[in-house]
Steps between C-alpha positions, in 0.01 A plus 500: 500500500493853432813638361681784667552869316828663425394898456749792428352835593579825344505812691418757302610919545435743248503248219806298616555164660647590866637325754558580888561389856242474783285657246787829480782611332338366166727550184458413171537156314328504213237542244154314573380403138846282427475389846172404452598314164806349680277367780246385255766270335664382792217282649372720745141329623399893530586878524428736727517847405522813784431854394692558867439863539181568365321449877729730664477780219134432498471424101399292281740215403634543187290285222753571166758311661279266634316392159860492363604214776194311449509474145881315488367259728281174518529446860268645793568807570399639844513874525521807779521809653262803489183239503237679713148479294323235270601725234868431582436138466334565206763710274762198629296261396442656141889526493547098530531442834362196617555564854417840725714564812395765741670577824452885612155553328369209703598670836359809370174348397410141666214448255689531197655091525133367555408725212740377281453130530160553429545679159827274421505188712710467826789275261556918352562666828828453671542650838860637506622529815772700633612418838775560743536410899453811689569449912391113425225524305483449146342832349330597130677823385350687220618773211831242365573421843515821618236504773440297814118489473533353882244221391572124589612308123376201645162603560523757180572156257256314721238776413554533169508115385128509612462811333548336192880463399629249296847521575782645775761675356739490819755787470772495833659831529702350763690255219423714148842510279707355828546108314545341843094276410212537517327650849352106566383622855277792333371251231415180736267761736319583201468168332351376823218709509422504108440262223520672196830531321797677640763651275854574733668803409774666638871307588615243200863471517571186355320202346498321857306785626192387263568125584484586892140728408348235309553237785247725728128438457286696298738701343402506121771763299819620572548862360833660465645826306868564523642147494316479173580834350857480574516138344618379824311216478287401206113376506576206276791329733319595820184330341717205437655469833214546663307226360842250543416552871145409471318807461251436226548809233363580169826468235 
């Protein structure tokens, strides 16, 4: 059996680990190298690693901070924001990422996922997916969360798993920083109409919130930020009571 992923995420402003609530009213934690290092040491299965305003100011994501992160760790690191060309998967790459997530450059340019897995191989591109329920629908929003791009996230992951995407990276705006679980009902409608992994991000609370995700088919990863960063909850004891209840995890 494949063992399921524990993954902190850092959210990263202006050099700084930051933390918010339905993607606002971010403040800041921490900084991201001794995070990273923390992380690294704590049995983390991976890292994922958010330059979180670089699409909205329409930059580059910063790679000094970036090459600083990947070099304390010997994890998987999956990193994001600001990824619109080849060339952006490129300089990521060269900065020891193993993984390239791409969200707003995607909706901007539909060929640029196909492109990608073709240089790198679909198991380098995950699709990061922001979504929220607008009037009943579940929607993709773009720039950080910022905009409603009106488009159907059901038929946008659909698309893009054919285009060539390794991996969902399923952000809920509707449960991001609120600790009540994980947003099952928006992960089940995606895991029925995809088979590649599925990372859930956006509502860990507690350790029962991963126990009640993992019982849900095809969901591979749990991510989480603040419980982590604010060592409400460590990785090694959730690890531990996780696979007590029969979830098979890498210790």
């Amino acid at each position: 059996m494949i063992t399921k992923r524990i993954i902190p995420c850092l959210d990263v402003r202006n050099g700084r680990v930051v933390k918010g609530v339905n993607f606002e009213g971010v403040r800041d934690v921490a900084d991201p190298v001794e995070m990273a290092r923390m992380y690294n040491a704590a049995g983390a299965d991976e890292l994922v690693f958010y330059d979180i305003t670089a699409s909205y100011e329409g930059r580059a994501l910063f790679t000094d901070i970036l090459t600083r992160v990947a070099a304390e760790i010997f994890i998987p690191l999956t990193v994001g924001g600001g990824i619109n060309t080849l060339e952006d998967f490129d300089r990521v790459l060269k900065c020891g990422a193993d993984k390239v997530s791409v969200n707003s450059g995607a909706l901007k340019d539909p060929g640029l996922i196909p492109a990608a897995a073709a240089r790198y191989g679909s198991q380098c591109v995950v699709l990061s997916a922001d979504v929220k329920r607008v009037e009943g629908q579940f929607r993709v929003f773009a720039r950080g969360g910022r905009e409603d791009t009106g488009r159907d996230a059901l038929e946008w992951i659909v698309q893009c798993v054919e285009n060539g995407a390794g991996e969902i990276c399923l952000n809920s705006i509707d449960t991001d920083g609120v600790r009540g679980g994980f947003d099952l009902e928006m992960l089940d409608a995606v895991a029925a109409r995809v088979s590649v992994p599925i990372i859930a991000s956006g509502g860990a609370g507690k350790k029962e919130d991963f126990l009640e995700l993992f019982r849900h088919r095809g969901i591979d990863a749990g991510l989480a930020a603040g419980i982590f960063h604010q060592k409400q909850l460590s990785i090694r004891d959730l690890k531990e009571y996780l696979a007590k209840n029969g979830v098979e995890m890498r210790l």
